[in-house]
NUSE-489822 format. One line per field, with one value per residue: residue in one letter; x, y, z of N, C-alpha, C, O in turn. Coordinates in Angstrom, 2 decimals. Example, Ala and Ser with C-alpha at 12.3 -4.5 7.8 and 13.67 -1.06 7.14 Angstrom:
% residues 2
type: (A;S)
n.u: (13.19;12.85)
n.v: (-5.69;-2.25)
n.w: (7.80;7.08)
ca.u: (12.30;13.67)
ca.v: (-4.50;-1.06)
ca.w: (7.80;7.14)
c.u: (13.20;12.90)
c.v: (-3.30;0.03)
c.w: (7.80;7.87)
o.u: (14.24;13.41)
o.v: (-3.32;1.14)
o.w: (8.46;8.04)
***
This chain:
% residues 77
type: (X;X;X;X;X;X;X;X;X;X;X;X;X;X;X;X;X;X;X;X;X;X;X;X;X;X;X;X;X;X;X;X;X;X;X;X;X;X;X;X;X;X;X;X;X;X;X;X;X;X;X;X;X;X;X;X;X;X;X;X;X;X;X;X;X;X;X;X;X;X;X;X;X;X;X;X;X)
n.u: (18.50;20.54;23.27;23.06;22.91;25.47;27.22;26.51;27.34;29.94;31.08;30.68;31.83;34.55;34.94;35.36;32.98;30.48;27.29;25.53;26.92;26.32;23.43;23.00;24.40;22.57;20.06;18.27;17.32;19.02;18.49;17.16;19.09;20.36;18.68;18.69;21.26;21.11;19.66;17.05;15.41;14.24;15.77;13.79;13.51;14.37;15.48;18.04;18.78;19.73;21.52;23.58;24.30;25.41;27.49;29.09;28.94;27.62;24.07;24.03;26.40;25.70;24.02;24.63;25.16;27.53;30.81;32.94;32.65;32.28;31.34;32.28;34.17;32.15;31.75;30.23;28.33)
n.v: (-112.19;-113.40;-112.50;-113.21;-116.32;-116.66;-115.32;-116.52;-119.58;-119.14;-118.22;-120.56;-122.75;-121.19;-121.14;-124.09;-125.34;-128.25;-128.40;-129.71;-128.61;-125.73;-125.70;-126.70;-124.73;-122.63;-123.60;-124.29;-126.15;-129.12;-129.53;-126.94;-125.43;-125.96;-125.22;-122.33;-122.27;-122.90;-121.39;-121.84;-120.99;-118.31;-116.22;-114.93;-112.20;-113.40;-115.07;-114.44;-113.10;-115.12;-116.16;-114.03;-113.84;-116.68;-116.70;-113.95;-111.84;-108.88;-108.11;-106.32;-107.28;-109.71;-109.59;-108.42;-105.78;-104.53;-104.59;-105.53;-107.48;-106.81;-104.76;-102.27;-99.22;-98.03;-99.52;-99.67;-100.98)
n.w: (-70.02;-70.30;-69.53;-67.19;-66.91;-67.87;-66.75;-63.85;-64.29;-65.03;-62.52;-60.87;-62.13;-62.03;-59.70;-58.34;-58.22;-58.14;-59.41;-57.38;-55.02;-55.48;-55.29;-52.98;-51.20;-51.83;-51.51;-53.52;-55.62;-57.98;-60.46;-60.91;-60.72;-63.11;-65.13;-65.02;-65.65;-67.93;-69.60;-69.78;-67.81;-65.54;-63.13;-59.97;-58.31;-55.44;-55.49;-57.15;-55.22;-53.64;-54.94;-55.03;-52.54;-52.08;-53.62;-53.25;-54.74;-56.46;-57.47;-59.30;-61.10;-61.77;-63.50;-65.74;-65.18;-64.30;-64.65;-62.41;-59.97;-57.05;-57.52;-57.24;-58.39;-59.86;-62.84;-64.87;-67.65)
ca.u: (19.15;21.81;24.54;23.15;23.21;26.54;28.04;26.16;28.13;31.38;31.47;30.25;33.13;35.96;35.08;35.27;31.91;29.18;25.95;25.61;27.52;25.55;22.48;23.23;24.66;21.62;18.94;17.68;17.82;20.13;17.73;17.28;20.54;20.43;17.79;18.97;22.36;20.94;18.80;15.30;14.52;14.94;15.70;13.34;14.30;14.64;16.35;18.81;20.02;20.82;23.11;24.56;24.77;26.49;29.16;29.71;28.93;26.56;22.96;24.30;27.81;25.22;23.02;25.58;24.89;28.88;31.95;33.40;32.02;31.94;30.33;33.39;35.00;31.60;32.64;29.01;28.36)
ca.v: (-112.86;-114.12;-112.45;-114.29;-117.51;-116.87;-114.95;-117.30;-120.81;-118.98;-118.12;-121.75;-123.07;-120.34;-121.64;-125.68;-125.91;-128.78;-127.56;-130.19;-127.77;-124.53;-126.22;-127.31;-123.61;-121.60;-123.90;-125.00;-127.96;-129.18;-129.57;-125.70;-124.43;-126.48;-124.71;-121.14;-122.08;-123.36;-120.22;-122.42;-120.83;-116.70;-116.21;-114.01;-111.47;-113.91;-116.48;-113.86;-112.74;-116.12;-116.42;-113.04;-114.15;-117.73;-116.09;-113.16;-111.22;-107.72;-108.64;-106.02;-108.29;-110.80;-109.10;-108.15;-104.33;-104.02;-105.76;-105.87;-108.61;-105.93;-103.73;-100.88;-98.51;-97.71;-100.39;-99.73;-101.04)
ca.w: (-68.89;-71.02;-69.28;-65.96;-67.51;-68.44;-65.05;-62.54;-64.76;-64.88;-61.21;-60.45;-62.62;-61.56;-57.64;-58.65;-57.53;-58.87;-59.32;-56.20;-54.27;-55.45;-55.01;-51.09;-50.60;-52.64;-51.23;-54.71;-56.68;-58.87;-61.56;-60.95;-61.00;-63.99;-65.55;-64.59;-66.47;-69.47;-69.50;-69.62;-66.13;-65.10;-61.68;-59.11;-57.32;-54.09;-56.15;-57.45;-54.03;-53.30;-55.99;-55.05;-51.16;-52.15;-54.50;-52.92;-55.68;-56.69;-58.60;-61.02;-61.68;-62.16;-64.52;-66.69;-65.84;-64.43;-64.79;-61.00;-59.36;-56.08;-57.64;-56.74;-59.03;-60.85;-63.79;-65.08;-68.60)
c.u: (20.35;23.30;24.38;23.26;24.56;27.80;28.22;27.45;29.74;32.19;31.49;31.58;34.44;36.14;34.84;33.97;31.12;28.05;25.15;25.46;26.84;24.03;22.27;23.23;23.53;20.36;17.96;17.79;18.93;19.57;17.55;18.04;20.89;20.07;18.00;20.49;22.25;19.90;17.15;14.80;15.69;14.71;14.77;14.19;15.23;15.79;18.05;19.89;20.22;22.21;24.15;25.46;26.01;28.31;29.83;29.62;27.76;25.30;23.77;25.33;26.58;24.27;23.28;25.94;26.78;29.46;32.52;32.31;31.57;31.72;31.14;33.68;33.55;31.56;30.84;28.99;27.28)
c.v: (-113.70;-114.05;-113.47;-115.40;-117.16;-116.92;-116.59;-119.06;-120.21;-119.04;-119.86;-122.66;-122.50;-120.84;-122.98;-125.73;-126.65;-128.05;-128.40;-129.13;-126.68;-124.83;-125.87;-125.55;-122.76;-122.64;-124.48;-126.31;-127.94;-129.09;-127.62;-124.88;-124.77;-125.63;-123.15;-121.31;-122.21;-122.29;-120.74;-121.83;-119.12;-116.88;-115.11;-113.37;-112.12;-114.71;-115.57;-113.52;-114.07;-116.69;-115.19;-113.18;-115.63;-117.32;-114.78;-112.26;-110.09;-108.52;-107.41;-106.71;-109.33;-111.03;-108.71;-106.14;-103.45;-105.33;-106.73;-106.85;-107.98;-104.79;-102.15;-100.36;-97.90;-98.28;-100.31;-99.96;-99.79)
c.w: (-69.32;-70.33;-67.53;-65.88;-67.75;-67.07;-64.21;-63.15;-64.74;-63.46;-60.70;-60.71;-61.84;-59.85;-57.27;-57.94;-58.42;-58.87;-58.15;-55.43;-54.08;-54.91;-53.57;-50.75;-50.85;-51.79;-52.09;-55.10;-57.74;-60.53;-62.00;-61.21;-62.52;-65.66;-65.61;-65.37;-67.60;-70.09;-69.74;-68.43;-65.84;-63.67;-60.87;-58.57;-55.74;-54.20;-56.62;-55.95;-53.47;-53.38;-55.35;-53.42;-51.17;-52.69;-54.02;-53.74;-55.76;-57.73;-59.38;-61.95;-62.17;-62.98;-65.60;-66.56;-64.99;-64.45;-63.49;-60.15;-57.76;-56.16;-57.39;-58.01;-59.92;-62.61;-64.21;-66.51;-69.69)
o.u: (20.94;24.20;25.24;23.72;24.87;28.64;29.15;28.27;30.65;33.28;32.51;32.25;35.21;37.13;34.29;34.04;30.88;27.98;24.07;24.38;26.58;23.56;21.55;22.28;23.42;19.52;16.97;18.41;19.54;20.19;17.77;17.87;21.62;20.70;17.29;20.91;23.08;19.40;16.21;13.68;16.89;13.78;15.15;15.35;16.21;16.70;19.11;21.10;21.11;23.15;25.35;26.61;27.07;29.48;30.99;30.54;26.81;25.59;24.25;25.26;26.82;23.72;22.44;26.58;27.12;29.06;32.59;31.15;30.62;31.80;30.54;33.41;33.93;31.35;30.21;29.72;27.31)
o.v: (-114.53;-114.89;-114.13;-115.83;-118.33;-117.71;-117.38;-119.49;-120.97;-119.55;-120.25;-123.18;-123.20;-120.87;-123.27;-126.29;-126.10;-127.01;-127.89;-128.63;-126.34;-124.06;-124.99;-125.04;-121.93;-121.83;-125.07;-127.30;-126.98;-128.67;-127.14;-123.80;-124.01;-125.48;-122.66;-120.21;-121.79;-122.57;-119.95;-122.19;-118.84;-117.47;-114.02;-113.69;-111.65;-114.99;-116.13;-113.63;-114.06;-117.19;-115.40;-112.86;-115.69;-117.51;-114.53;-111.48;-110.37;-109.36;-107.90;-106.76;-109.75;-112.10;-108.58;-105.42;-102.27;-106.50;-107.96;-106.54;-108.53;-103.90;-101.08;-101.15;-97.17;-97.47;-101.18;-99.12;-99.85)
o.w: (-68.64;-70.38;-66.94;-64.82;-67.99;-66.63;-64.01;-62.33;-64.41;-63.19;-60.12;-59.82;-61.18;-59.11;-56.20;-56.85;-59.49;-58.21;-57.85;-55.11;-52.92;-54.07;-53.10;-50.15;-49.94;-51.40;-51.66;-54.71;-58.20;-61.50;-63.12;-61.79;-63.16;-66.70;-66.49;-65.74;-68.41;-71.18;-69.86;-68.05;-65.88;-63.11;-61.28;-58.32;-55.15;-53.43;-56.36;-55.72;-52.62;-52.77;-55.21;-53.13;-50.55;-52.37;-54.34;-53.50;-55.03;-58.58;-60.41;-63.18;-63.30;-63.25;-66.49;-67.32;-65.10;-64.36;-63.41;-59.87;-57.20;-55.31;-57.39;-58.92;-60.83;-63.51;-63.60;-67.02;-70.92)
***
């Protein structure tokens, strides 16, 4: 889950958001989002499409298994 720890903090960063912010929008805690960046905590399936619903983004962009963040062109690693 390394590359989701990595994605989910870049996106968070790249869209000035606190982990406040993600929190409020994802429904979690801050302690959580916390925990899910610092890779101490893997996300569920439920927990995952949150992330993918806040950012706008594919669970595979967020899994590391493509590049495109919309999941288009087939960018499959």
């Amino acid at each position: 889950m390394i590359d989701f720890m990595i994605r989910e903090k870049n996106l968070r960063i790249e869209n000035d958001y606190t982990m406040q912010q993600v929190a409020e929008g994802t429904g979690l805690t801050v302690s959580a989002i916390s925990r899910y960046e610092s890779g101490k905590r893997e996300p569920s399936a439920s927990v995952l499409f949150m992330f993918c619903k806040f950012y706008g983004v594919t669970a595979d962009y967020l899994l590391g298994l493509v590049d495109d963040p919309q999941g288009k062109n087939g960018e499959q690693k």
